[in-house]
C-alpha positions in Angstrom: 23.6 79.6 239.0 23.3 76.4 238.0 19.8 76.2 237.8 19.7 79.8 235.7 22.0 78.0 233.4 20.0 74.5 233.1 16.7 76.8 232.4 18.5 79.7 229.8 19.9 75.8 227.7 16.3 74.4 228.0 14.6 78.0 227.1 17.2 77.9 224.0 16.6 74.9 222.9 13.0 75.0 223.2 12.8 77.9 221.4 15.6 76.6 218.7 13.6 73.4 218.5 10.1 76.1 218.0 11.9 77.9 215.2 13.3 74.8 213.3 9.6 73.0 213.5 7.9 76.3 212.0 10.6 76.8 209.5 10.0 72.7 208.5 6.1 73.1 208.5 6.6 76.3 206.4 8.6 75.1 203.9 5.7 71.5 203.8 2.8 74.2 203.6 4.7 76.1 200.6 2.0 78.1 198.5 -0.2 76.9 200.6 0.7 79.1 202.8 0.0 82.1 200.4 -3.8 80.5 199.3 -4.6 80.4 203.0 -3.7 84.3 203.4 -5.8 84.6 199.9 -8.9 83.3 201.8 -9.3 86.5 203.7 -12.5 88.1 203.4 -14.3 90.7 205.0 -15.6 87.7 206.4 -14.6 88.1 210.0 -15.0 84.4 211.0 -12.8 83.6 208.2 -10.3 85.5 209.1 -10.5 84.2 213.0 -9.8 80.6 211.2 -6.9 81.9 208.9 -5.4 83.5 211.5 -5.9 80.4 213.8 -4.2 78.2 211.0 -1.0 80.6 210.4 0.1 81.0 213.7 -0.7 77.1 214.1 2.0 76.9 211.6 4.6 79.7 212.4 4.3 78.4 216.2 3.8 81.8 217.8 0.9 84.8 217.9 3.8 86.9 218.4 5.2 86.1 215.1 1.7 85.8 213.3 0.7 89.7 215.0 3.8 91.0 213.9 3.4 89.4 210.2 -0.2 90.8 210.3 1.2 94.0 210.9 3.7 93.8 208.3 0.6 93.3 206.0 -1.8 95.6 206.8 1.3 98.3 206.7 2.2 96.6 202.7 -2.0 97.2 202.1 -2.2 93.7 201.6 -4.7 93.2 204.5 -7.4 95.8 205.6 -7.7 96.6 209.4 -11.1 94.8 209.3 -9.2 91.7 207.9 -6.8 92.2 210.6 -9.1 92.3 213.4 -10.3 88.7 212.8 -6.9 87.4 212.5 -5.5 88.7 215.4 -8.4 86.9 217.5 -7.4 83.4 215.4 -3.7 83.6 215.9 -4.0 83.7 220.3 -6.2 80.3 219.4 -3.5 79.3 217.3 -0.6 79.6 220.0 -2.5 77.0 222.0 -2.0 74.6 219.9 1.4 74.6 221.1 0.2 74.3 225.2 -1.9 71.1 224.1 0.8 69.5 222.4 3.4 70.3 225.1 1.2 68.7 228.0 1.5 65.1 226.5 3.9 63.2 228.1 6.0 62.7 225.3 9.9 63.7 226.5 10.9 60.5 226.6 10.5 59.3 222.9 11.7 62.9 221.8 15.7 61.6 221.3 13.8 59.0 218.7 12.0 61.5 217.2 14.7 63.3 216.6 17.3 60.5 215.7 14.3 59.2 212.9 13.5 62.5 211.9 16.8 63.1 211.0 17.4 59.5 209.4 15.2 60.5 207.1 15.9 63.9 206.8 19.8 62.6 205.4 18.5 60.1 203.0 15.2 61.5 201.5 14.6 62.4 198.2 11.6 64.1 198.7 11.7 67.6 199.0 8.5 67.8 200.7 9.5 64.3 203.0 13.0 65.9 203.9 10.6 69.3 205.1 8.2 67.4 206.8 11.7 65.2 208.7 12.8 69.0 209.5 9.4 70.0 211.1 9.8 66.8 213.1 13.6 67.2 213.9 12.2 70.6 215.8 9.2 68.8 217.2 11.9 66.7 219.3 14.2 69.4 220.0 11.4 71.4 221.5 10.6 68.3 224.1 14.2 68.1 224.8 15.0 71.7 225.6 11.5 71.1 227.8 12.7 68.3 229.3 15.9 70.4 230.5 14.4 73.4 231.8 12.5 70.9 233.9 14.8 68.8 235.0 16.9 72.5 236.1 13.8 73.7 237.8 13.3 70.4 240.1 16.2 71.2 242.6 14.0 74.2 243.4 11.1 72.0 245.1 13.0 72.2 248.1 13.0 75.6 248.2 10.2 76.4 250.4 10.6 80.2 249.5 10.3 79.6 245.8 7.5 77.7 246.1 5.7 80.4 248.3 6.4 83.0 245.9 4.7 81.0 243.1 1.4 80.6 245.4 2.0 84.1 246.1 1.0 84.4 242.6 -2.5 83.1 243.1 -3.5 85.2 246.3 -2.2 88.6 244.5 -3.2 88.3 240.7 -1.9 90.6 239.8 1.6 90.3 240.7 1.3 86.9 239.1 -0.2 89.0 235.7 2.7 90.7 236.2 4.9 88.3 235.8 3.7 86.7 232.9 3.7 90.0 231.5 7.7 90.5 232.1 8.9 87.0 230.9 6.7 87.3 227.7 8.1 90.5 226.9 12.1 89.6 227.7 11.7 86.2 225.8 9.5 87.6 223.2 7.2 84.7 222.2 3.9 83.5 224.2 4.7 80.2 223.6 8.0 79.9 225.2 6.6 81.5 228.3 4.0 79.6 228.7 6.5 76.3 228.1 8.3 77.8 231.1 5.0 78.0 232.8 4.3 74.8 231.8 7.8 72.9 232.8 7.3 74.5 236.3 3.8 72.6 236.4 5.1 69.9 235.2 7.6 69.5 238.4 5.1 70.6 241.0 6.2 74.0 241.4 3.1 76.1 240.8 -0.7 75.2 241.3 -3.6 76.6 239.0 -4.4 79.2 240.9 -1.1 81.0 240.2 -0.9 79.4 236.8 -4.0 81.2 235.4 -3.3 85.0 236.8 0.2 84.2 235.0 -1.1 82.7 231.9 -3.3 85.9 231.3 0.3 88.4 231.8 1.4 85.9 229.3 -1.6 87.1 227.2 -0.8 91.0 227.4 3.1 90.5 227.2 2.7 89.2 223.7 0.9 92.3 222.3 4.1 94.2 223.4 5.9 92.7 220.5 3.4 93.8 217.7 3.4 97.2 219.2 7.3 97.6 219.0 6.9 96.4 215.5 4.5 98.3 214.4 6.8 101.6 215.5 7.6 103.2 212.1 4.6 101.9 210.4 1.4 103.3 208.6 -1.7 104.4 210.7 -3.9 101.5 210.1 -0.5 99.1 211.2 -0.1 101.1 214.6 -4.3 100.3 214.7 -3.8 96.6 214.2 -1.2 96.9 217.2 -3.3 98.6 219.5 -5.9 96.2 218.6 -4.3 93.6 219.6 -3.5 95.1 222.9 -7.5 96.4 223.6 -8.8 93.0 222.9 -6.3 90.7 225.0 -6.7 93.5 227.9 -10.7 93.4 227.5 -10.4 89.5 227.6 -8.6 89.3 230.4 -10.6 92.6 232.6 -13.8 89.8 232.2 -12.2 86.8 233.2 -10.8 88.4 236.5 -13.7 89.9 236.7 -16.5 87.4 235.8 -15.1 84.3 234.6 -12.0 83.3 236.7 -14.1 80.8 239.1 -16.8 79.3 235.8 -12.6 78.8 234.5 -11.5 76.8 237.4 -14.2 74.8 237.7 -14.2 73.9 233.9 -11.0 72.8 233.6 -10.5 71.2 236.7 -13.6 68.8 236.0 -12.1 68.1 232.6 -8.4 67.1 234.5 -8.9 67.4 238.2 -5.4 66.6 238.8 -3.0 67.3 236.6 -1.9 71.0 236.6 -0.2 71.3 233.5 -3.0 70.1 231.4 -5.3 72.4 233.6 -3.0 74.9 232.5 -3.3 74.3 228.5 -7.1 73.5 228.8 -7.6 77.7 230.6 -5.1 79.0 227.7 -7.3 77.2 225.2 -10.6 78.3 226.7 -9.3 81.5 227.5 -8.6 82.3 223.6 -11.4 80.6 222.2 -13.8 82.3 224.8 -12.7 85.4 224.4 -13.3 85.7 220.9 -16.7 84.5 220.8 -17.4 87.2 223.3 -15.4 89.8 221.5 -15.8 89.3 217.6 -19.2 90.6 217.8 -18.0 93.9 219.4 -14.8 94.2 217.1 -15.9 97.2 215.4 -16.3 99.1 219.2 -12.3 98.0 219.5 -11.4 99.3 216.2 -12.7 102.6 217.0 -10.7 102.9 220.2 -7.8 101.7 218.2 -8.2 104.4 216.0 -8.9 107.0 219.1 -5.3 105.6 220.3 -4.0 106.1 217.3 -5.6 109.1 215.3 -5.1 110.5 212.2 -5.6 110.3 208.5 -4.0 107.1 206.3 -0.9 108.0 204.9 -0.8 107.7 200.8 2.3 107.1 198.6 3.0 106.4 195.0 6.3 104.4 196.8 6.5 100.9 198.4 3.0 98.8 198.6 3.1 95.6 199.4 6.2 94.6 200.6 7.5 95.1 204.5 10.2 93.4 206.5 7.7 92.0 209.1 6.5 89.2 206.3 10.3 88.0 205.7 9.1 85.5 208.7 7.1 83.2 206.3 9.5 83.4 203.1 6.4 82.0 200.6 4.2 84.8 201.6 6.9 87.3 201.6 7.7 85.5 197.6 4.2 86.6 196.9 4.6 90.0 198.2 7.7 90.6 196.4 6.2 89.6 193.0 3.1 92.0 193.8 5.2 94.8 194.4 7.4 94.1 191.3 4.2 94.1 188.8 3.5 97.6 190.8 6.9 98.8 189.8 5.8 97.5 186.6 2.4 99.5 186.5 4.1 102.9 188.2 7.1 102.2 184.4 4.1 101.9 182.1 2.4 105.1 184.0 5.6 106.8 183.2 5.8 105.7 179.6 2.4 106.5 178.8 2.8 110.1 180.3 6.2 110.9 178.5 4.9 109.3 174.9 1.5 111.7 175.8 3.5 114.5 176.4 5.5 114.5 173.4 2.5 113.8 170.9 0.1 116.8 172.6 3.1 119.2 173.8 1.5 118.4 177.1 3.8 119.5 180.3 2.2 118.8 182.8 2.1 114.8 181.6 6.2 115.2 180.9 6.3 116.6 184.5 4.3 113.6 185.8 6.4 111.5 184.0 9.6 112.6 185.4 8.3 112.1 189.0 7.1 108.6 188.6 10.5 108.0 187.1 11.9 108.9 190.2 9.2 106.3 192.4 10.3 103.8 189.9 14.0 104.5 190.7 12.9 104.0 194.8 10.8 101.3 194.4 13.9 99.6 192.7 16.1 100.3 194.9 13.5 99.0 198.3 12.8 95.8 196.3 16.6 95.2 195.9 17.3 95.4 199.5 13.7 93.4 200.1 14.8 90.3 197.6 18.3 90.6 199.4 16.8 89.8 202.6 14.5 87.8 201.6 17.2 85.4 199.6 18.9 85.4 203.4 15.7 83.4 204.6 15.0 79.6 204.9 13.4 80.4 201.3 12.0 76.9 199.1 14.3 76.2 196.3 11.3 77.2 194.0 10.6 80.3 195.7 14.5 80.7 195.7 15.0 80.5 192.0 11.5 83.0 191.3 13.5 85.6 193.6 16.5 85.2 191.8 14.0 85.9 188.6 12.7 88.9 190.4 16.6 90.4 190.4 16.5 90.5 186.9 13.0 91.7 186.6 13.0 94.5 188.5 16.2 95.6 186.4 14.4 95.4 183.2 11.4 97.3 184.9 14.0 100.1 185.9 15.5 100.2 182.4 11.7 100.6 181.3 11.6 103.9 183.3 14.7 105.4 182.1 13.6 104.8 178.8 10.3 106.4 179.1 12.6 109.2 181.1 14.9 109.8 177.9 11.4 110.1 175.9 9.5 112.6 178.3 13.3 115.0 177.9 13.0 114.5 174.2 9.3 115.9 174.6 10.6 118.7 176.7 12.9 119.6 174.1 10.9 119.3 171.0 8.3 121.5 173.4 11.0 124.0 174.7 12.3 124.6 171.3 9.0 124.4 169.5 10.2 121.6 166.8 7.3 120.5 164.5 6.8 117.1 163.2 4.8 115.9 159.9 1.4 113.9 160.3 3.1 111.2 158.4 6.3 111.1 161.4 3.8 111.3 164.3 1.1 108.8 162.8 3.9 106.1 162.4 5.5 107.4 165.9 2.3 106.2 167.0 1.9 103.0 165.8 5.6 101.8 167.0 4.7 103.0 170.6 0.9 101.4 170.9 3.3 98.4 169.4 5.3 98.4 172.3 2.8 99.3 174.8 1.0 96.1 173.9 4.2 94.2 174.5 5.2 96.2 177.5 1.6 95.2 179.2 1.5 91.7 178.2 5.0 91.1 179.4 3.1 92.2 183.4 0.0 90.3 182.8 1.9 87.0 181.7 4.2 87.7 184.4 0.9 87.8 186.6 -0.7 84.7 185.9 2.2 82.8 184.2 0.5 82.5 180.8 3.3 81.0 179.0 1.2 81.8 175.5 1.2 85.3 176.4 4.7 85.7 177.1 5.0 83.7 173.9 3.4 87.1 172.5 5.2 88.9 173.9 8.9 87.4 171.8 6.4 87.7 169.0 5.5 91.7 169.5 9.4 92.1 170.2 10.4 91.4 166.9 7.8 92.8 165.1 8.7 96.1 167.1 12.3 95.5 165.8 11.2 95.1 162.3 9.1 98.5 162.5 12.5 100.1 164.2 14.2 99.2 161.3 11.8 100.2 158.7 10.7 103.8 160.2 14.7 104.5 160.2 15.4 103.6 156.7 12.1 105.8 156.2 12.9 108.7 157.9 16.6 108.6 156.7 15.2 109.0 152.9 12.7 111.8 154.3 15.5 113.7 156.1 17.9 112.9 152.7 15.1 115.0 150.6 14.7 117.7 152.7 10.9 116.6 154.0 12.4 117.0 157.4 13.5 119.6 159.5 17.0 117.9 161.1 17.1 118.3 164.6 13.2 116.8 164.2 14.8 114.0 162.6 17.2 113.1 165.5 14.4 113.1 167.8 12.5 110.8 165.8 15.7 108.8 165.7 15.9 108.5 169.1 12.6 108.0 170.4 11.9 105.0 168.0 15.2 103.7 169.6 14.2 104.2 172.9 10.6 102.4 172.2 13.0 99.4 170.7 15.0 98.9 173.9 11.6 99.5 175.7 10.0 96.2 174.0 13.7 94.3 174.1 13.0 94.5 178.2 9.7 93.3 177.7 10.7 90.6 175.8 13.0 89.9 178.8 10.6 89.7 181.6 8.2 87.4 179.1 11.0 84.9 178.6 11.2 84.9 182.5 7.8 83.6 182.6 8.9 80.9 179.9 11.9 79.6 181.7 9.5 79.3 185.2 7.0 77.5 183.0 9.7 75.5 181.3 11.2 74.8 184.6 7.6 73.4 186.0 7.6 70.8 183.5 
């Protein structure tokens, strides 16, 4: 009991330290992160080194899979992207094997205590992130350092020991075993640290090591397929991707490669087991996808065999997904694409409705009304998202741009019950067959494209942060109010000599207030964009 308690502290520490060190190196990387995701190409062998780089990052392929399913479900990855970073996040997760096998416990308590020396007393933000990624770094080794010094008492347990060899004489029990621990604990890397700390006492040879190391391989496509329940299609693909191309890999190394693997890695170190041990995962990863990438359009195929069907299509949620909440500056950027779509799916509506009323058109009042209602459900998913995502070890500038994003979003809704009130004024002016004069609908006209210009500027300088637009944007808002003003006096002295049929008159009313407020909420979301430019300074 003892020993299960000294391994479950050093498995929770390791895996605390893990978490604390990616959270640190995310919060360093920054927008990095997101131009490293904006690098993917169709390029395949770009997306191998992306994917390599995140999960390098984030710590585990587990995470990384999961987050590229969370993409590719948001349609901000393609399956074909997908494929490529799949292969570079299990070469990614090795990174953490390497660094594990130098001897470094020892100096891990100064890591730590200097790590969080400066840490305390930094000014930096980007010093006191880099201290946090370091504070983990330590952790890690210490939590190590006790699962092995709780595994040592078991050297003298000849039946332990003989189940481990057992490992190497039936592969696949030992496959099966890697398989299991991965899957409870959920993370590739912290199985293979217990792997690792069992070498590192003398409890398991390489020739158990390796059948275990490639379980450890196909337990971690378990947690990308669990995650993946729930999602689109080409998400469930991604999953069952992952899965065909670690099974594949490790089918040819039992098969073909298992003894050329030995014999590499024990030239390299012929002695020590643990760096045997990181040196196969390495080679195992890096290997397999040289062999594999050129056949990666055979494995999509079978992905999509396993998972058939046609790609699902919605006017709804895009590009945001709970799986990306794991790297908070990518999910930032996800949450700001999806806001300029609710942005888009308001201005669809307001077009439609304004349309409808000029040409008596219903079937672009109808449309109108239903992407009222997407509007409505995309604000309501991208409250709940920024929610969540505020809960997350979020930057302080990415912090205060979802705290914009709150207020954004609000405007955008307002924007679509606006352009709601406008398509039931059409309906009305349609269902009791009112009739305006040229003169009424011509200046209609020209206070609508008025706001429509301001209404689209507002998104694009929200885009690309173009303080001068947004600038505009104030600009067109006033001149809207000015036109408000003026086409009400107007209309006021039309209706007063009788050039006006009434009820026409309180529609006109109405609609040139509702294009007023439309423009005021435009003016909002542009002097967003000036306080985050203001703010940069």
């Amino acid at each position: 009991m003892e020993i299960l308690f000294g391994v479950l502290g050093g498995l929770g520490l390791f895996l605390y330290g893990m978490n604390v060190m990616s959270n640190g190196l995310q919060k360093a990387a920054g927008d990095k992160l997101k131009s490293i995701i904006g690098l993917l190409t169709t390029n395949r062998f770009m997306a191998v080194v992306v994917g390599a780089v995140v999960t390098a990052i984030v710590q585990s392929s587990s995470a990384s899979t999961v987050m590229v399913v969370g993409f590719v479900n948001a349609g901000m990855m393609k399956l074909t992207q997908a494929v490529g970073v799949i292969m570079g996040a299990n070469i990614g997760t090795t990174i953490t094997a390497q660094i594990i096998t130098f001897k470094i416990e020892k100096y891990a308590p100064i890591i730590v205590g200097l790590a969080v020396a400066v840490w305390l007393f930094a000014k930096n933000r980007k010093i006191k992130q880099l201290a946090e990624a370091f504070i983990g770094f330590g952790i890690l080794f210490i939590g190590l350092k006790f699962m092995g010094d709780a595994l040592r008492p078991l050297r003298e347990y000849e039946a332990f020991r003989h189940m481990l060899i057992s490992f190497g004489e039936n592969q696949f029990l030992g496959i099966f075993a890697g398989f299991i621990i991965t899957v409870a604990v959920q993370s590739s890397s912290a199985s293979t640290g217990i792997l690792l700390a069992l070498a590192i006492e003398g409890l398991i040879p390489i020739t158990s090591g390796l059948p275990i190391l490639f379980g450890i391989n196909m337990g971690t496509t378990v947690t990308a397929m669990l995650s993946s329940i729930g999602a689109s299609n080409t998400a469930k693909r991604a999953a069952a991707f992952h899965f065909l191309f670690n099974l594949v890999g490790t089918v040819i190394f039992i098969a073909f490669l298992q003894g050329p693997t030995y014999r590499l890695i024990t030239y390299l170190d012929p002695v020590h087991v643990p760096r045997q041990i990181a040196n196969a995962h390495t080679f195992f990863n890096i290997t397999t996808t040289l062999m594999l990438l050129p056949f990666s359009g055979i494995l999509v195929k079978m992905a999509k065999k396993i998972v058939p069907g046609e790609e699902e299509t919605t006017h709804g949620v895009k590009y945001i997904d709970n799986r990306i909440l794991n790297t908070p500056s990518i999910a930032t950027a996800s949450a700001i694409r999806e806001t300029l779509h609710m942005g888009k799916v308001a201005r669809e509506s307001f077009k439609n409705a304004f349309d409808g009323f000029v040409n008596n058109d219903q079937n672009k009042i109808d449309e109108s009304f239903k992407l009222e209602k997407v509007v409505n459900e995309l604000e309501r998913e991208m409250s709940a998202y920024l929610v969540s995502l505020s809960n997350t070890n979020v930057s302080q500038d990415n912090r205060e741009t979802v705290n914009g994003l709150f207020n954004t979003i609000n405007d955008i809704e307002r924007v679509g019950d606006h352009a709601e009130n406008i398509a039931e004024l059409a309906q009305y002016k349609i269902d009791n067959q009112l009739s305006f004069s040229d003169t009424a609908i011509q200046e209609l006209k020209e206070i609508a494209e008025t706001t429509m210009e301001a209404y689209s500027n507002a998104l694009t300088a929200m885009k690309t942060l173009d303080a001068s637009l947004a600038m505009k944007v104030v600009e067109i808002e006033e001149q809207v109010d000015f036109m408000e003003r003026t086409l009400r006096a107007n209309h006021i002295e039309r209706l007063n000599k009788q050039l006006c049929v009434p009820t026409s008159g309180v529609i006109f009313l109405d609609i040139i207030s509702n294009l007023e407020r439309i423009a005021d909420h435009s003016s909002n979301i542009a002097m967003a964009v000036l306080d985050k430019a203001k703010n940069k300074r």
